[in-house]
N, C-alpha and C positions, 0 to 999 in steps of 0.2 A: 704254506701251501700257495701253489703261484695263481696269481691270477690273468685273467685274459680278457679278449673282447668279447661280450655275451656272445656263446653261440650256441642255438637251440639242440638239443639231444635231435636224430634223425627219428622219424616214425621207422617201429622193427616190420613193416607190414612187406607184404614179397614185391618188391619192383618199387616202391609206394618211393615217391621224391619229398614227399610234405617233410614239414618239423612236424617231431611227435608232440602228441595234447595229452592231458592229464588222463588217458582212460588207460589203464593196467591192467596185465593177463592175470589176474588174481591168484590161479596156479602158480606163476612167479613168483607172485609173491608172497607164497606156501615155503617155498624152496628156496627161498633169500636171496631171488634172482631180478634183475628192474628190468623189465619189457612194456616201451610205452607205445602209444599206435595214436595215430592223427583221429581215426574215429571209430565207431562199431562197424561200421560197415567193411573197412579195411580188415580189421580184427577177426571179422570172421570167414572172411574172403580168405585170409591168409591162416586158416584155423591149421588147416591141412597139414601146413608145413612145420608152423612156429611147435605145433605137439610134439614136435622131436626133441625138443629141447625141455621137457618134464621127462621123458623118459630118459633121455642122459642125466641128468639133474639124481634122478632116482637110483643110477645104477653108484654104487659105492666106489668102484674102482676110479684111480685117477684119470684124468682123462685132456684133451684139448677139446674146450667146449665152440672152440673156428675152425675145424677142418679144412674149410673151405677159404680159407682167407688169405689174403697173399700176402703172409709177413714180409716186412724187410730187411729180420735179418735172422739168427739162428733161436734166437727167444721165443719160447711159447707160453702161453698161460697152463700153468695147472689146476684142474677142476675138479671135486666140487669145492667150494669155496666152506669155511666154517658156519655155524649161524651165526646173526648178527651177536655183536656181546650187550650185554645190558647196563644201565646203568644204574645205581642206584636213587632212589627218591629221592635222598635229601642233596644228592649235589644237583645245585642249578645249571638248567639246560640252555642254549639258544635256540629261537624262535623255529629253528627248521628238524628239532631232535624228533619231531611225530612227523612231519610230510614232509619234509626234507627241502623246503621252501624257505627260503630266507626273505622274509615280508619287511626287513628296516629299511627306513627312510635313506637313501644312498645321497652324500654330496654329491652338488656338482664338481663341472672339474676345477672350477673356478672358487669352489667352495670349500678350499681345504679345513678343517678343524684344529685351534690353535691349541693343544690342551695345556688346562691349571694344575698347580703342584698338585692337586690331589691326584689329576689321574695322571700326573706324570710317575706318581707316586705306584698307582694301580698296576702301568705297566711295565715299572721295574718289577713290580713281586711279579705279572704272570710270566714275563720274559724269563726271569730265574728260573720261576719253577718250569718254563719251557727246556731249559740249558738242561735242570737236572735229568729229563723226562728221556733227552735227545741222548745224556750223556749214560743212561743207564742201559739205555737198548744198543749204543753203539757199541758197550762191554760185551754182549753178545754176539754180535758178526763173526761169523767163521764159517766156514765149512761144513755142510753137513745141516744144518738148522736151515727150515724153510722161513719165509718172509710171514707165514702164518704164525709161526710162533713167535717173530718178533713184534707183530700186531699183538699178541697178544699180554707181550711184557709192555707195550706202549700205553695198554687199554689199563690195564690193571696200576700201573707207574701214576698215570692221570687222576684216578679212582686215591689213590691213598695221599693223593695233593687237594683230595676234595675242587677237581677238576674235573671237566667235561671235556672228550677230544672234540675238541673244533670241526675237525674233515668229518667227523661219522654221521651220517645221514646229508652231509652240505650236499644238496644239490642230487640226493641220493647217492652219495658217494658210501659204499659198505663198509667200509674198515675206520681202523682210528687214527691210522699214519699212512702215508704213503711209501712204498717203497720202491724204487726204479731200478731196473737193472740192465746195467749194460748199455743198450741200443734207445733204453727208454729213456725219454727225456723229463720225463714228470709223470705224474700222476698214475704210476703204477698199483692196481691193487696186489694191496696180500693176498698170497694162495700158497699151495702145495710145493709148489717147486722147493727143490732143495740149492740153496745158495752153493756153487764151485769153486773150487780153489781157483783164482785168476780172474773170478768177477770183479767188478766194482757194481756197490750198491750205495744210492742214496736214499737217506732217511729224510722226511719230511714231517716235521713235528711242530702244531700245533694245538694249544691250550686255551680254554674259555676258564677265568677264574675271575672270581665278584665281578663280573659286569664287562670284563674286558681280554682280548686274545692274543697270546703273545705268539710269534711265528719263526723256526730256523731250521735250520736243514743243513747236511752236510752230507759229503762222498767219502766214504770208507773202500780202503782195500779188502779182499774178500781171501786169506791167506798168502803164504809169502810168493805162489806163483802170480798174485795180482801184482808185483811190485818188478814190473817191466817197462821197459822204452815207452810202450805205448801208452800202457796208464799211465806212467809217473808223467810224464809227458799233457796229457790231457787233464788231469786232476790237479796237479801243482800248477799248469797257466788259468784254469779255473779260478782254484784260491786267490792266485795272486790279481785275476780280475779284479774281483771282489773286493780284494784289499786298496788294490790302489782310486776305486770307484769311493771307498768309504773315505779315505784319507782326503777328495776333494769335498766334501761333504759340510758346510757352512753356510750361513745364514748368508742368502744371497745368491747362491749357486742355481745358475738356472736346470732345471730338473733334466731339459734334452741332454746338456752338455754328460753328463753321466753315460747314455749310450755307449759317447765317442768316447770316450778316457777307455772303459770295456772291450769296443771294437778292434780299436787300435791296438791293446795288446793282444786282443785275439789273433788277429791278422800277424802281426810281427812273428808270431807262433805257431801258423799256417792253421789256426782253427777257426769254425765258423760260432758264429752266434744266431740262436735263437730267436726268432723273430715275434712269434704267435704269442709268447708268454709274457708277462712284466710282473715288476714288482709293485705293490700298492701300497696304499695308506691303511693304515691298522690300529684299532683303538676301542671302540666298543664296537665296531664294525670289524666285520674277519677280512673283507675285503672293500676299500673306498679310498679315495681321491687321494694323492695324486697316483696316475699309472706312472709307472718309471719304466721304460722300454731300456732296453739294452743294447740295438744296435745303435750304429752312429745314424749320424743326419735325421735323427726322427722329428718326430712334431709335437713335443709332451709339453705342455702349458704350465708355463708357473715357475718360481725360486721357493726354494726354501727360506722357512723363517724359524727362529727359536719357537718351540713349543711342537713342531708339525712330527708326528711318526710315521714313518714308512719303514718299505723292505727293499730293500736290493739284492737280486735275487739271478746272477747270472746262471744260464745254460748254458754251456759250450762244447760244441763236437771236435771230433775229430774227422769228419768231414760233410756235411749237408749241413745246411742249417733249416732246410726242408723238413716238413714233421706231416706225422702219417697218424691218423687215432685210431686203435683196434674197435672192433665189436664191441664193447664193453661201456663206447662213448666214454669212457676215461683215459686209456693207456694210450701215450703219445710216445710217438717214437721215432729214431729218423729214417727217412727215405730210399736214404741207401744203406741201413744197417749198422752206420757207423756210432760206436759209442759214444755216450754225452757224459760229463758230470755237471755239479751243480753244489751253489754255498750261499746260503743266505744265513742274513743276518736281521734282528728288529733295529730300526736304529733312531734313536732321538735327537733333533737337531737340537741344539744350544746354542748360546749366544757368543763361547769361544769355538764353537765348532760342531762336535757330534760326540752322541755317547751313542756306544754300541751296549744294547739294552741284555742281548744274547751272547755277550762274550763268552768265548772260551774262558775255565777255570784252570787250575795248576793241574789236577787230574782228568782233566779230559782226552776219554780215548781219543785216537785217531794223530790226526795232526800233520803238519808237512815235513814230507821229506824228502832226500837228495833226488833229483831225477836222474832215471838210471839207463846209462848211452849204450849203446847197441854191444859195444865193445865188453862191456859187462855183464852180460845177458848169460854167459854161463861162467862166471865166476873166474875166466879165463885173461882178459885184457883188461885194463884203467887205462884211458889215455894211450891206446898202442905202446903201455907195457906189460910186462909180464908181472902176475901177483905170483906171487914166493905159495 
């Protein structure tokens, strides 16, 4: 799950500019809905209008709970959302699974955490059991299934690893994965919609297990009409971000220089990167020191050294690198509409280099493949010739 630079949820009050405070429409939260408001007075000033949104809430049929919002691009939420899932007593939770408040002691930036073989040891197992989690719900991508029932293989996958998902309640975040679609650049919640032949969706899978959370995420094609110029095109220079961002990855490596190795190939490929998101340090912490930015020239403090974990975690469009956040104060997306993917990895630096904590295994859905030039698009020309 990516992280960013703290920025307060909006109060839902009518006109109201504050950041929203801890007081909650308690109706919302009947309805497994998160509506926060800067104070009582606001709350009830704005009583008038916000009661629209219990009576949508309550009517059964699907619905778009933003009428009014000016997406950016053909993507809408589907509404109403499931209830929350539950988790069981005996797997252990983190601090934020009742109020959705993360209360641990954050490094600074300057204060990265070296970890010892034991927890280097920790998050080898939760990373695995992250890959498995990530690799079980990508088996289901297709057509036809909405992103609610892949929450729901995610939640239940977690559950028999005697794990807790990491995103469910962070920060009041409602589901147990994220999933992005299309236009969105992160932090998609599950809902209703039914996945189409020619999406691209990314799975964002994080695990809390003994003590510690392992983090990865991947971009899948959504049927073989997704396997065109434009996705193959945007998903395979994503990967190979990623890729060649890890392979600089060694004790020493000053953390900025990672942006530019990313930008550069983005650019070379006529796509944007992401700016607002980065990758972080991961370890008994879901999100902590170091930030790793993605674009070039940034200002991120610090080398790596053996012992440090983090995530590198490109975005990349196919055109803004501008990012827009629905109603939801979750779903980010771009500016102008234009698709994003995205690929992260956990990764542990060592002292010959890096171990990729999250590796793909030999059965791992998804995977890369050829990018497919305009000339191919209906089964017609390779290279301006003719297929037999």
């Amino acid at each position: 799950m990516t992280a960013e630079v703290p920025i307060k949820a909006a109060c839902m009050g009518v006109d109201c500019p504050n950041d929203a405070g801890s007081l909650k429409c308690p109706n919302c939260l009947k309805i497994g809905k998160e509506s926060s408001f800067c104070s009582q007075e606001c709350f009830k000033r704005s009583w008038s209008q916000h009661k629209a949104v219990h009576k949508a809430a309550s009517d059964s049929t699907l619905h778009n709970p933003f009428p009014s919002f000016k997406f950016t691009g053909p993507l809408r939420p589907v509404y109403p959302l499931s209830p929350r899932r539950s988790i069981p007593d005996h797997i252990p939770k983190p601090e934020w699974h009742k109020d959705g408040q993360p209360k641990y002691k954050t490094f600074g930036r300057n204060n990265i955490p070296i970890l010892d073989k034991k927890a280097q040891d920790a998050m080898r197992k939760v990373c695995r059991l992250s890959r498995e989690v990530l690799d079980i719900v990508g088996r289901e991508v297709r057509p036809g299934v909405t992103t609610d029932y892949l929450d729901d293989i995610v939640h239940k996958a977690c559950i028999e690893r005697n794990s807790y998902p990491s995103p469910l309640n962070y920060v009041h975040f409602p589901k147990s994965v994220c999933t992005s679609v299309n236009e969105v650049i992160c932090h998609g919640i599950p809902d209703q919609r039914v996945l189409l032949d020619g999406d691209i969706l990314n799975l964002d899978v994080s695990l809390f297990h003994q003590g510690y959370h392992g983090d990865i995420n991947e971009t899948y094609y959504v049927g073989t009409s997704a396997l065109n110029p434009l996705n193959t095109h945007l998903v395979e220079t994503t990967r190979e971000c990623l890729s060649l961002a890890i392979k600089a990855v060694k004790p020493g490596l000053p953390f900025r220089e990672i942006g530019n190795i990313i930008e550069k190939h983005a650019k070379a490929n006529n796509c944007g990167v992401i700016k607002t998101y980065c990758g972080h340090g991961i370890n008994t912490l879901f999100h902590g020191a170091p930030n790793i930015p993605h674009y070039a020239k940034n200002k991120a403090v610090g080398v790596a050294k053996a012992g440090m974990c983090f995530t590198i975690e490109p975005m990349i469009s196919a055109g803004s690198w501008r990012d827009k956040t629905w109603p939801d104060n979750w779903t980010s997306v771009t500016t102008d509409g234009s698709r994003t993917a995205q690929f992260e990895h956990t990764l542990l630096v060592t002292d010959e280099g890096v171990e990729i904590l999250t590796e793909r295994v030999e059965n791992s859905p998804g995977g890369a493949v050829e990018r497919i030039k305009e000339q191919e698009i209906n089964g017609k020309m390779v290279d301006g010739e003719k297929v037999s």
